[in-house]
C-alpha positions as CSV (number, residue, x, y, z in Angstrom):
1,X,-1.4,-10.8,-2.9
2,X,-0.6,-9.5,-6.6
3,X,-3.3,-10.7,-9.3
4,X,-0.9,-10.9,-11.2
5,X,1.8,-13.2,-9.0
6,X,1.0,-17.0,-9.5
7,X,2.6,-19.8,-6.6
8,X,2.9,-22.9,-5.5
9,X,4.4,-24.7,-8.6
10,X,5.5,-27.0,-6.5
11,X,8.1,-30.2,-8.3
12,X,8.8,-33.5,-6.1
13,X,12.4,-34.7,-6.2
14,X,14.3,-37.6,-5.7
15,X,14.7,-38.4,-2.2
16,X,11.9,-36.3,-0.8
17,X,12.9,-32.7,-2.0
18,X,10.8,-30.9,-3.4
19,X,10.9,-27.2,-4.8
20,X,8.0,-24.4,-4.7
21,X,7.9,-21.9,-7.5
22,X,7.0,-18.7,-6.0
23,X,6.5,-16.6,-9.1
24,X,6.1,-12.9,-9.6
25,X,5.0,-12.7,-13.1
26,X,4.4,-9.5,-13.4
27,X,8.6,-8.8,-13.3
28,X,8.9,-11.8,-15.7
29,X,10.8,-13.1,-12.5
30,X,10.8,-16.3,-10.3
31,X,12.2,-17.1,-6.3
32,X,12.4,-20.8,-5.2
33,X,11.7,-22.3,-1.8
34,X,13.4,-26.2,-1.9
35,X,12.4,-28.3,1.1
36,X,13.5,-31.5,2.7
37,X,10.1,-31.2,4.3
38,X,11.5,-29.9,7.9
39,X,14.3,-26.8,6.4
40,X,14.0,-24.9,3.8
41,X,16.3,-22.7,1.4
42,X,15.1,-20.1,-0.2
43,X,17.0,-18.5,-3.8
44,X,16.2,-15.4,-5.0
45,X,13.3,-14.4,-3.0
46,X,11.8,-10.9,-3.8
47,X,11.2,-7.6,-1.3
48,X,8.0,-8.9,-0.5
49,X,9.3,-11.9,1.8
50,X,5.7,-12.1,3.5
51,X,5.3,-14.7,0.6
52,X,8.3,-17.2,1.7
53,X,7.0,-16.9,5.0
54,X,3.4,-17.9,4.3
55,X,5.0,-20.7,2.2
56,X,7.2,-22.6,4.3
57,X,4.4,-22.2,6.9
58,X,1.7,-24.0,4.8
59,X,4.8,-26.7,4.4
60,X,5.5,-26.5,8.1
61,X,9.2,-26.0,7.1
62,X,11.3,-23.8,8.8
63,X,13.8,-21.2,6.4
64,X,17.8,-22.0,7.4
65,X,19.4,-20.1,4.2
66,X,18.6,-17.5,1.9
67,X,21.2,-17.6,-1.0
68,X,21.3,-14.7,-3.8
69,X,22.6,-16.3,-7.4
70,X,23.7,-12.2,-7.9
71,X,23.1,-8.9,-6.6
72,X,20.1,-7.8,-9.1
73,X,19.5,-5.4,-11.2
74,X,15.8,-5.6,-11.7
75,X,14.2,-5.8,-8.6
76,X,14.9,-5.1,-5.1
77,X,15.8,-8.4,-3.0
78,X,14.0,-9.9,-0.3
79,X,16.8,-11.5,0.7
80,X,18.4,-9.4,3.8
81,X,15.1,-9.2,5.5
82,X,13.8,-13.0,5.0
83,X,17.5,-14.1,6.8
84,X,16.9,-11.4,9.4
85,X,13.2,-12.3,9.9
86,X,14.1,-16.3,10.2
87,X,17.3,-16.2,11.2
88,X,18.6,-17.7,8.3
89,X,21.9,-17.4,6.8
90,X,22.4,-15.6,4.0
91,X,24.7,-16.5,1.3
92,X,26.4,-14.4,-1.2
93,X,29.6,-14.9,-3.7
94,X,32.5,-14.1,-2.2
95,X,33.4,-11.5,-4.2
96,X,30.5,-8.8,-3.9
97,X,30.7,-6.2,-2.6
98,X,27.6,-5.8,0.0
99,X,27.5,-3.7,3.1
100,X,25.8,-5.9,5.3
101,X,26.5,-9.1,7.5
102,X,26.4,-12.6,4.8
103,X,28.1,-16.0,4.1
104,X,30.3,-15.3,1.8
105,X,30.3,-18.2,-0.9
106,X,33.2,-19.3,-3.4
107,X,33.0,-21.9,-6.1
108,X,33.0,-25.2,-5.6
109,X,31.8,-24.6,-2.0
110,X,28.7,-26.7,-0.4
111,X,26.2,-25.7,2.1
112,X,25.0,-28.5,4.2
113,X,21.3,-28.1,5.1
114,X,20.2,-31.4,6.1
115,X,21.8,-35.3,6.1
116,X,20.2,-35.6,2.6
117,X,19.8,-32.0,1.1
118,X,22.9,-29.5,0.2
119,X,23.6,-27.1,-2.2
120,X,26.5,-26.6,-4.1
121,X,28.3,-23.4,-5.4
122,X,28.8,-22.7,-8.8
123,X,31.4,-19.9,-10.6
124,X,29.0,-18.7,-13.9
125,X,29.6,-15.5,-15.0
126,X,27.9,-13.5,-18.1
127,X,24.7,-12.0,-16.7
128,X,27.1,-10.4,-13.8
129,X,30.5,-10.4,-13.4
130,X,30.0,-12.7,-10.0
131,X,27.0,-15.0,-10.2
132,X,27.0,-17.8,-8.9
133,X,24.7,-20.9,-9.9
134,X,23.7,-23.2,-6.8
135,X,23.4,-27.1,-7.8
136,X,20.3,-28.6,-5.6
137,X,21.3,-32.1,-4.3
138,X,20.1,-35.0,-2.6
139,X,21.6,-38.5,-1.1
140,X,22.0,-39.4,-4.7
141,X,23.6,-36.4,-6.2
142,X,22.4,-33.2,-8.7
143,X,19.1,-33.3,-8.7
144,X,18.3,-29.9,-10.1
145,X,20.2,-25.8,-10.4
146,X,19.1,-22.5,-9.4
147,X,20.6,-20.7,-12.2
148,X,19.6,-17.1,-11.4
149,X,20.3,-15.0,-14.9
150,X,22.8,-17.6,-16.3
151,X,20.8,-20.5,-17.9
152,X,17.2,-19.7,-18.8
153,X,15.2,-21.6,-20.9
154,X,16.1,-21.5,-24.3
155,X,18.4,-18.4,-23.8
156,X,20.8,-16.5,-21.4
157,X,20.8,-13.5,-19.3
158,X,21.1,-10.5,-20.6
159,X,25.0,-9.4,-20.5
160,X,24.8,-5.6,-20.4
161,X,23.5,-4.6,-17.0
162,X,26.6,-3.8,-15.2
163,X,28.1,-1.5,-18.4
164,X,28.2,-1.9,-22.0
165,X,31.9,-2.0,-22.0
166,X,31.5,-5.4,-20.5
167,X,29.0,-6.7,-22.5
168,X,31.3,-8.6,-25.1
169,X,32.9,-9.6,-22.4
170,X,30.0,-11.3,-20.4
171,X,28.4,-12.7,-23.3
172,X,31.7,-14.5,-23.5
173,X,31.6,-15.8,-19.8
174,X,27.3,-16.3,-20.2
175,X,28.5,-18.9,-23.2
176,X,31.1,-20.7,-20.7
177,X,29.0,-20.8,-18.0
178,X,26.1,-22.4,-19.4
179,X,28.5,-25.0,-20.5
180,X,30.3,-25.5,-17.3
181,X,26.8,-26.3,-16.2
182,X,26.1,-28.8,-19.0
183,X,28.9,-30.8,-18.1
184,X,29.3,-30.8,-15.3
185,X,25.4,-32.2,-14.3
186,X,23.2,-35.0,-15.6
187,X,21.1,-34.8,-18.3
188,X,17.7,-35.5,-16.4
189,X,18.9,-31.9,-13.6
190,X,16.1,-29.6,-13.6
191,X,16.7,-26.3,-14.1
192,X,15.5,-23.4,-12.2
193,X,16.0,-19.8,-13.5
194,X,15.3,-16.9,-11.7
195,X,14.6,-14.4,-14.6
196,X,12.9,-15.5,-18.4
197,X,9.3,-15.2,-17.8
198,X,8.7,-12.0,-19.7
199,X,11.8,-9.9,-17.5
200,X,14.2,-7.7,-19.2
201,X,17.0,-9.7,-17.9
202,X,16.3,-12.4,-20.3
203,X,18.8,-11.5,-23.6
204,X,16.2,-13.1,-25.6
205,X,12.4,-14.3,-25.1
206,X,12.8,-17.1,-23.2
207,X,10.6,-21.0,-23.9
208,X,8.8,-23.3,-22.5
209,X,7.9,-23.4,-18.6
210,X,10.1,-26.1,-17.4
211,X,13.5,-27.7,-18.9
212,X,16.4,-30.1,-17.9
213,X,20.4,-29.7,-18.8
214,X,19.7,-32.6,-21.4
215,X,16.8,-30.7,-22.7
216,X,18.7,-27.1,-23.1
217,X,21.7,-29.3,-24.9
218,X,19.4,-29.6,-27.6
219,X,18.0,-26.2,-28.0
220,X,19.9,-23.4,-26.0
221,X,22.0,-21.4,-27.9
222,X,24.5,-21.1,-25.4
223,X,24.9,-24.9,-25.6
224,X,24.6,-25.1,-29.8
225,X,26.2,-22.5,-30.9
226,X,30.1,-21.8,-31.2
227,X,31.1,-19.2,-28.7
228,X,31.6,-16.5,-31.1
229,X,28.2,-16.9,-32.8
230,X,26.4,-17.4,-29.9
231,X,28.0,-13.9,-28.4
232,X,27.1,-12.4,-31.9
233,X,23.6,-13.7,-31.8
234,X,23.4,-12.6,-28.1
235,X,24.3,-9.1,-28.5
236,X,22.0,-8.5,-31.9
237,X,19.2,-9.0,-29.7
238,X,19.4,-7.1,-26.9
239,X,16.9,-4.6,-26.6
240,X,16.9,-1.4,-24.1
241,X,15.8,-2.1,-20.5
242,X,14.1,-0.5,-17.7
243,X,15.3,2.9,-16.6
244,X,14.8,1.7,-13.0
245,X,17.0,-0.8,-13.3
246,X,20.1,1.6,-12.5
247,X,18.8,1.7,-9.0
248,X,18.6,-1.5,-8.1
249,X,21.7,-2.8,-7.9
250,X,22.6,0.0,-5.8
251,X,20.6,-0.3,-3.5
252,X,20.7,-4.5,-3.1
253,X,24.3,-3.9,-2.4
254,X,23.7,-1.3,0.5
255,X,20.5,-3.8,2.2
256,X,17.5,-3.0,1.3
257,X,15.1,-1.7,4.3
258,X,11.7,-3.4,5.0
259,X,8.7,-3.1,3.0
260,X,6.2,-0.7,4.3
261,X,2.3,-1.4,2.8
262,X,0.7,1.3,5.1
263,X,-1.4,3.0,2.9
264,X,-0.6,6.5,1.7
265,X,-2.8,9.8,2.6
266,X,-6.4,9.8,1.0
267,X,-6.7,12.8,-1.7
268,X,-9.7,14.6,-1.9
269,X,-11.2,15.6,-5.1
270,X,-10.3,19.0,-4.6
271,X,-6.4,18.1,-4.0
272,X,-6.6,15.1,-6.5
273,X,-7.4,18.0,-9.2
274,X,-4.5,20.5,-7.8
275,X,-2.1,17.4,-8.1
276,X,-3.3,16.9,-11.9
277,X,-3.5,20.7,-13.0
278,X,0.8,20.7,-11.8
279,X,1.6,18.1,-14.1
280,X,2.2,15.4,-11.4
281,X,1.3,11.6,-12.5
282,X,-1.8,10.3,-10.9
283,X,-2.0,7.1,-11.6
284,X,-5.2,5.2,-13.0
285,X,-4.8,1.3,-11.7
286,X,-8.2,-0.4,-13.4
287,X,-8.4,-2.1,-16.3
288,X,-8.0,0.3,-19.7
289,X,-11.8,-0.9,-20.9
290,X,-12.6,0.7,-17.7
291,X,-10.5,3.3,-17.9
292,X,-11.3,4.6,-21.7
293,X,-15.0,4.3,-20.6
294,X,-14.6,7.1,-18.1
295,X,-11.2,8.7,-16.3
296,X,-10.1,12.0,-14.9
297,X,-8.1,14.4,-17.4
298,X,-4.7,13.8,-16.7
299,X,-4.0,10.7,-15.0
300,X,-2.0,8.0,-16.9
301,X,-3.9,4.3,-18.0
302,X,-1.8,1.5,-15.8
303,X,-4.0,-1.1,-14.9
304,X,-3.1,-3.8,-12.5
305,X,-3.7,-6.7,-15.1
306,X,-0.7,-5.6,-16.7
307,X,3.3,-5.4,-15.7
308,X,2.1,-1.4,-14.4
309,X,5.5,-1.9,-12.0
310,X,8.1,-2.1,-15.1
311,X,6.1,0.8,-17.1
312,X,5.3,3.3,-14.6
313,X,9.3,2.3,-13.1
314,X,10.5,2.9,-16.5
315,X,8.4,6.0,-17.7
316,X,8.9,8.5,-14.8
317,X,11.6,10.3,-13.2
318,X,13.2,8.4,-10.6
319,X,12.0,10.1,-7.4
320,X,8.8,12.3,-9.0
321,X,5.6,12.2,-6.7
322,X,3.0,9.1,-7.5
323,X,-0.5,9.5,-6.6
324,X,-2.6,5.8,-6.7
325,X,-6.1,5.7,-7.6
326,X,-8.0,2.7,-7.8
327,X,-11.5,1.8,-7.1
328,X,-11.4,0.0,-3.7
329,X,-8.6,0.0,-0.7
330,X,-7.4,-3.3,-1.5
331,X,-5.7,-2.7,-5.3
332,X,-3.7,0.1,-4.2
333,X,-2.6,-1.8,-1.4
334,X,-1.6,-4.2,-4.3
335,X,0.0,-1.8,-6.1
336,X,2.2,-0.9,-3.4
337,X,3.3,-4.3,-3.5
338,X,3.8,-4.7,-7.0
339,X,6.0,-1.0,-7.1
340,X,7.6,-1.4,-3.2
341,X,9.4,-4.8,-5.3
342,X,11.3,-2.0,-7.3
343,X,11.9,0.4,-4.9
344,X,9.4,2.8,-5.3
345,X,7.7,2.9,-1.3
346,X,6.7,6.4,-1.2
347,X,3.5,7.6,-2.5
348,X,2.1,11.5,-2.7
349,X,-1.6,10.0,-2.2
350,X,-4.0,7.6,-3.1
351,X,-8.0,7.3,-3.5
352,X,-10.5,5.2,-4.3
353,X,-13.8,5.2,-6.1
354,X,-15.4,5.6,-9.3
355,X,-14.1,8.9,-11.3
356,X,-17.2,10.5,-11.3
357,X,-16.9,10.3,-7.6
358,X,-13.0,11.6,-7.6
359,X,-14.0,14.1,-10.1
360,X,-13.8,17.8,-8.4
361,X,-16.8,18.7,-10.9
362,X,-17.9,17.4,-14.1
363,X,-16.0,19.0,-16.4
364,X,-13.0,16.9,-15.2
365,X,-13.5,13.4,-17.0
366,X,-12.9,12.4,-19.9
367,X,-13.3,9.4,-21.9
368,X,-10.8,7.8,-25.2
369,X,-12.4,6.5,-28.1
370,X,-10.6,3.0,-29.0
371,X,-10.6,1.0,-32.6
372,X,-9.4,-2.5,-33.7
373,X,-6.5,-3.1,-37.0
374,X,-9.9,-3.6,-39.0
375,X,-10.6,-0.1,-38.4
376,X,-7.6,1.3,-38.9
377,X,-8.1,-0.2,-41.8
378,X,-10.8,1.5,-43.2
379,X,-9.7,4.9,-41.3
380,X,-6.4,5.4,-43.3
381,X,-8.3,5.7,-46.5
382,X,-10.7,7.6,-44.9
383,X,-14.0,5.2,-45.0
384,X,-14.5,5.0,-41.5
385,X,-18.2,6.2,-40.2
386,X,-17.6,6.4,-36.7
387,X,-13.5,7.2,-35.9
388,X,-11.2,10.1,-37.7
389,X,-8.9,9.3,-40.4
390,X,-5.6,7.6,-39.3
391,X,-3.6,10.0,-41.1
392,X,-1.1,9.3,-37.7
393,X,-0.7,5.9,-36.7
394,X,1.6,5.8,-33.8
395,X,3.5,2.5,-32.4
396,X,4.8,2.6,-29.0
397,X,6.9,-1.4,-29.2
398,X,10.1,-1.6,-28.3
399,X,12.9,-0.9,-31.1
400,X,12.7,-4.9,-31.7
401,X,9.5,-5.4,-31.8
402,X,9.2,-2.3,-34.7
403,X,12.2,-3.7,-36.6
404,X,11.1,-6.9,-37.0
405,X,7.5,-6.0,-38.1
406,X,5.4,-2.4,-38.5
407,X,2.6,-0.8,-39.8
408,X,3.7,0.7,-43.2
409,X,3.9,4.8,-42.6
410,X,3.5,4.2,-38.9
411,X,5.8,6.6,-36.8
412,X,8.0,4.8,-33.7
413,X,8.4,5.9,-30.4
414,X,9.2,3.4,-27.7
415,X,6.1,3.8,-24.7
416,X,9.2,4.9,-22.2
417,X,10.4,7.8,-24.5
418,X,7.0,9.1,-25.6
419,X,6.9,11.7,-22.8
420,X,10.1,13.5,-23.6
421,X,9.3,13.0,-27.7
422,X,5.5,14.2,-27.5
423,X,6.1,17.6,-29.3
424,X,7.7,15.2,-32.3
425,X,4.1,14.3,-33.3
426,X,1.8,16.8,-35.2
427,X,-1.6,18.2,-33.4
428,X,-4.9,16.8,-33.6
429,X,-5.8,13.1,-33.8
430,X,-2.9,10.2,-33.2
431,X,-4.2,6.5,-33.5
432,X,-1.7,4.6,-31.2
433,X,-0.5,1.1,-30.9
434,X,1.3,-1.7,-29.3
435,X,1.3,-5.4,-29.0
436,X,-2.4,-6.0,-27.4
437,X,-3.1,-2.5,-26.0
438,X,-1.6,-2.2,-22.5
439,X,1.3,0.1,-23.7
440,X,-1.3,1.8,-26.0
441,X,-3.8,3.0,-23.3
442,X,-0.6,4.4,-21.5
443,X,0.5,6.1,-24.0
444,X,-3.0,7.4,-25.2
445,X,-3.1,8.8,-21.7
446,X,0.1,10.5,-22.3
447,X,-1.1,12.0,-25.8
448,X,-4.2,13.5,-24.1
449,X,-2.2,15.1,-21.5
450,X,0.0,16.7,-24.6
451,X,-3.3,18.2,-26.0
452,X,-3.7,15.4,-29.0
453,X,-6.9,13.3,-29.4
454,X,-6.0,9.7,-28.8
455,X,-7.4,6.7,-30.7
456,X,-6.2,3.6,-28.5
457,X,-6.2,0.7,-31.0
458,X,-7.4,-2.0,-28.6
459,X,-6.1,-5.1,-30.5
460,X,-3.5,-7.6,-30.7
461,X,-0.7,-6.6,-33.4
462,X,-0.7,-10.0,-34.9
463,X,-4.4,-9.3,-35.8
464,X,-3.3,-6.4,-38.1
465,X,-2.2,-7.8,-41.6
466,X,-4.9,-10.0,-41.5
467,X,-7.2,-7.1,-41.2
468,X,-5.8,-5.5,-44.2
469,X,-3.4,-3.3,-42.6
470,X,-0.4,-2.9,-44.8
471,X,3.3,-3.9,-42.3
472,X,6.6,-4.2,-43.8
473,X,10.0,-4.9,-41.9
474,X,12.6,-2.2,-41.0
């Protein structure tokens, strides 16, 4: 499995359910298995259903529906194959628009699993136009929600994914929904969002790992605010999203096809080098210490211990040839996994190995020289003994992330536009930037491709006023 996909979070429940966090973190994004402990439904689940398998095995519980809260946009589902593979049926709302065999749902409706374990159907619109919450309950009532992109924790779903001439619109419903939740459940309901742990879908950064309705009434703004500030606040903070994320709703809607981890063709050295010299992205999965120590010209910095799935998604052309190296068998298998969850199942190549063994001859590697604030610092007056002065200072954060703090002089382009704006920075030596250095070593990569001399600052951005680095707001 992913290193960087965390499980079994498991919560007891009143009246012996219980409900199994199956996390992918690196998507920001959570699936839920809930159990009576002999069925099993499962919301939300991901492409890579092997997971839900292996967990209702280890609970000896067998899968009887899969339910969707809304056709996403940020990954590929899971869902069509897990009901296929179990037998499971799969629920939808009513009103999508899917070209496969499902139960359709409507509001208000309620899915029997067991004597003492349903769920009910809930209407709540704003991060789609037809989501649907489900309300989790036992012999006593509501004992928790799945609320998919409607309720996070401490904020909403983003409202803008299905057209911006709906946004206004959703935000709207997002504020209504979130209410129609709050009263219509107990204080002391859990509740269980799909997307807030770090995902685009999330309007705002979401809080906190766990909350109630009666918790949220106190600190979501969807449940503090009057509707029209809360759509005002809502809409001031969205940000821009993943490119890939126009493919996926497409593709939910038509059913998604299996997964398929077989692993791609084996490069040699000599074809590894052809595939760099055209221009095509070979892509370099270890960590970026291990990467600036040593790395073949031309391949891009994405480790694994980073979200490499939502970058590489976002940075590329939809479609363009991948090549995966790594330095055993097992991480590009895991990479497969991470990028089949958004669609991308078809690979040009992969190796493994240490560059020096990839390397067609010598002359090939290449390594980046990397700084901390403290030396940029000292290199933008020029002091510094070891590193060239910072007379470019590049930050690669997202547009909010810039305009709420930056490095005074710095120029901005956003990681996922740096390859079409390259030729916007001058030659020679570019010290580059983002929040802790993941971004950075990706775009440093892409700055050495362009012909500039990269110097990755390695360091957290909160580190840099502290180390005398001069920031001001936009």
């Amino acid at each position: 499995m992913s290193g960087t996909t965390q499980e079994n979070d498991t919560t007891e429940l009143p009246g012996g359910l219980t409900t199994q966090v199956i996390a992918t973190s690196s998507l920001g994004d959570r699936s839920y298995l809930a159990t009576d402990g002999a069925i099993a439904v499962v919301v939300d689940p991901q492409r890579d259903v092997d997971r839900f398998l292996a967990a209702a095995g280890r609970l000896d519980v067998r899968i009887t529906l899969v339910l969707e809260t809304h056709v996403h946009n940020d990954y590929v589902s899971g869902g069509l194959e897990l009901a296929r593979l179990t037998g499971a049926e799969y629920g939808i709302a009513a009103d999508e628009e899917v070209a496969f065999e499902h139960r359709p749902l409507h509001h208000g409706e309620t899915v029997e699993l067991a004597p003492g374990m349903r769920v009910r159907a809930v209407s709540t619109p704003g991060h789609t136009y037809h989501h649907l919450s489900y309300v989790l309950e036992g012999e006593r009532g509501p004992v928790g929600v799945f609320t998919g992109g409607s309720l996070l924790f401490g904020t909403t779903g983003r409202t803008d994914l299905v057209g911006r001439e709906h946004t206004h619109q959703l935000a709207e419903h997002q504020h209504a929904s979130a209410r129609r939740l709050a009263e219509s459940l107990p204080d002391g309901a859990r509740i269980w969002p799909t997307h807030g742990f770090g995902s685009f879908c999330s309007a705002t950064r979401a809080s906190g790992d766990s909350a109630t309705i009666g918790e949220q009434k106190e600190t979501n703004p969807a449940l503090t605010l009057a509707r029209e500030e809360f759509v005002e606040k809502t809409l001031s903070g969205l940000d821009a999203y993943p490119a890939y994320y126009a493919h996926m709703g497409v593709r939910n809607a038509q059913g998604p096809e299996p997964i398929d981890l077989r692993i791609p063709a084996r490069a040699t050295p000599a074809e590894l080098a052809r595939r760099l010299d055209a221009g095509e992205w070979v892509v370099d999965l270890r960590t970026r210490k291990a990467y600036v120590d040593s790395h073949l010209a031309g391949t891009i910095s994405l480790g694994l211990d980073g979200p490499m799935a939502t970058w590489l998604g976002w940075m590329i052309d939809w479609g363009t040839p991948i090549t995966l190296l790594a330095e055993d068998p097992a991480r590009i298998t895991e990479a497969q996994r991470e990028l089949a969850r958004i669609g991308i199942d078809r690979f040009a190549a992969s190796a493994t190995g240490r560059p020096e063994e990839l390397a067609e001859d010598a002359d090939r590697l290449r390594s980046t020289r990397t700084a901390t604030f403290v030396d940029l610092a000292s290199a933008r007056t020029g002091e510094h003994e070891r590193l060239p002065r910072a007379e470019t200072v590049l930050d690669v954060r997202t547009n909010n992330e810039w305009h709420a703090s930056h490095v005074e002089g710095a120029t901005h382009i956003p990681l996922y536009e740096l390859g079409e704006r390259t030729e916007q920075l001058p030659k020679g030596v570019v010290w580059v930037h983002c929040g802790s250095g993941y971004r950075a070593a990706a775009a440093a990569a892409l700055l050495e491709r362009s012909g500039r001399t990269p110097v990755l600052i390695d360091d957290l951005f909160d580190n840099a006023e502290a180390a005398g680095v001069t920031l001001t707001p936009s």
